[in-house]
Steps between C-alpha positions, in 0.01 A plus 500: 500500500401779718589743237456374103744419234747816414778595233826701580767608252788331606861515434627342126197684386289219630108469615520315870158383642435579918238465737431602811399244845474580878365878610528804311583734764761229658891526456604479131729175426590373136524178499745272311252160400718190463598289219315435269199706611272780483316792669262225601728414777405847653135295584707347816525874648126518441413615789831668626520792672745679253459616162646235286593543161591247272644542147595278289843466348517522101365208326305327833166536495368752274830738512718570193807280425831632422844326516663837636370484832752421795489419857577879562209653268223346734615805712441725196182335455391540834629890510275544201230316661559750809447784319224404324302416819624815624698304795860653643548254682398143563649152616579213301431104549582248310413112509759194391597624142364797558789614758755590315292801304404616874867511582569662165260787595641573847847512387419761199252646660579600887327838491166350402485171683415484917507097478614192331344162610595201349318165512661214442744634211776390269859630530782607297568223228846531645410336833601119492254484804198495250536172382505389871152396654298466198325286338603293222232681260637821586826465430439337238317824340801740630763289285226493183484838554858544434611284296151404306251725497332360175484185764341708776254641278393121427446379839342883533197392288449192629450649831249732343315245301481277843339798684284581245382132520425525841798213565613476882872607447771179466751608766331507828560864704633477827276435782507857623340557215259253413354549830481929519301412140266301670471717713433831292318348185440787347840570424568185295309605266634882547851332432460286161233818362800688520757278382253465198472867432865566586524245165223609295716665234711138493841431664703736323558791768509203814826340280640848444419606861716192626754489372532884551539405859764259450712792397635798716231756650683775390526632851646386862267420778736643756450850340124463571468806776070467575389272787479169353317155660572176363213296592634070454334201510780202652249220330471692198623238209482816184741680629810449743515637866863478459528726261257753669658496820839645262262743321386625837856545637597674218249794517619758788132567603336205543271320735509127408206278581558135453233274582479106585242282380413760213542436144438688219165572479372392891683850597354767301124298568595524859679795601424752262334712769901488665633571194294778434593621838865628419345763265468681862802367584 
């Protein structure tokens, strides 16, 4: 971490945990990690150019669990967050699960946020387009999540007991991705350290956190008012371009960047410099 393990009084009442990556003095951006996750994902921004902070939402990692949290109070969280850093304004990013808390913050909060980037995201539940263009794993989990979350949380620990074993995973990843891994080694292990910590307190707040999203935001992306890039993956197999081509025609300001032989990890290894690049944008 460039900057060590911190506590902020969240919303609910609630102790969240954030950390800081990238350069001090660069462009503030809180970031929305992905599902399940941690601030350890921040380790991929390493050696950004911005200011990256990274908190993570209650019960992931080492913040505070509560069952009142909504899709909407990750903007209160982040407000909170603001002020206690001492930050007017910043921009937002989120990654896959991670998107719809980014978009949360930009619609609540347009006099605060410059930004929003999101990478690779999930959509409204409402879109039928999300079930299109993923794999079978996937939407498996988005109809546990649903209708069985007791079920989810199952399959949730045996993912976690397989990567604390050190097990290759059973489904393979697209080839996008299996090859930007091999390429940037380092952030396999980045990627199942943060899984692990995003887990550490057990599978309670991933279960709740999913089938949150399989509900209504509690807002309208086409009241969102900041700048806002939608950054896509067309091999991505996690999450469906479909449905992120209708998320990015829904939102008045946005630039939409959909790219081919990317999936869902290959383009945040290999075009986060261009992604970074619409902060000046």
């Amino acid at each position: 971490m460039s900057q060590g393990l911190s506590f902020f009084s969240g919303s609910h009442n609630t102790q969240l945990a954030f950390a800081e990556y990238g350069t001090p003095t660069g462009t503030p951006v809180l970031y929305a990690h992905g599902f399940p996750s941690s601030l350890l994902e921040g380790e991929l921004f390493a050696g950004a150019a911005v200011r990256l902070i990274v908190f993570e939402r209650s019960g992931f990692g080492q913040s505070e669990f509560t069952a009142k949290r909504t899709v909407l109070s990750w903007a209160d969280d982040a407000a909170l967050l603001g002020n206690h850093l001492r930050l007017e304004q910043f921009a937002v990013m989120g990654y896959s699960g991670g998107v719809p808390f980014a978009l949360a913050c930009a619609a609540k909060l347009p006099e605060r946020v410059t930004t929003a980037i999101c990478i690779n995201g999930l959509a409204p539940a409402d879109y039928p387009q999300n079930m299109q263009g993923i794999s079978s794993q996937h939407r498996a989990a988005m109809l546990l999540a649903r209708h069985a979350p007791w079920l989810l949380g199952f399959f949730l620990r045996k993912m976690q007991q397989a990567m604390q074993s050190g097990a290759p995973p059973k489904t393979p990843l697209p080839a996008a991705d299996s090859a930007a891994l091999e390429e940037h080694r380092q952030a396999r292990l980045v990627l199942r350290q943060t899984v692990l910590r995003g887990l550490m307190q057990g599978t309670r707040a991933a279960v709740f956190e999913r089938n949150l999203l399989t509900k209504p935001w509690g807002f309208d992306p086409a009241q969102i008012r900041v700048p806002v890039h939608i950054w896509q993956g067309l091999e991505d197999t996690n999450v469906s371009p479909l449905a992120a081509r209708r998320l990015a025609s829904s939102i008045p300001d946005c630039q939409a960047h959909f790219l081919p032989n990317e999936g869902h990890v290959s383009l945040l290894l290999r075009h986060q410099q261009r992604i970074l690049d619409c902060l000046g944008a």
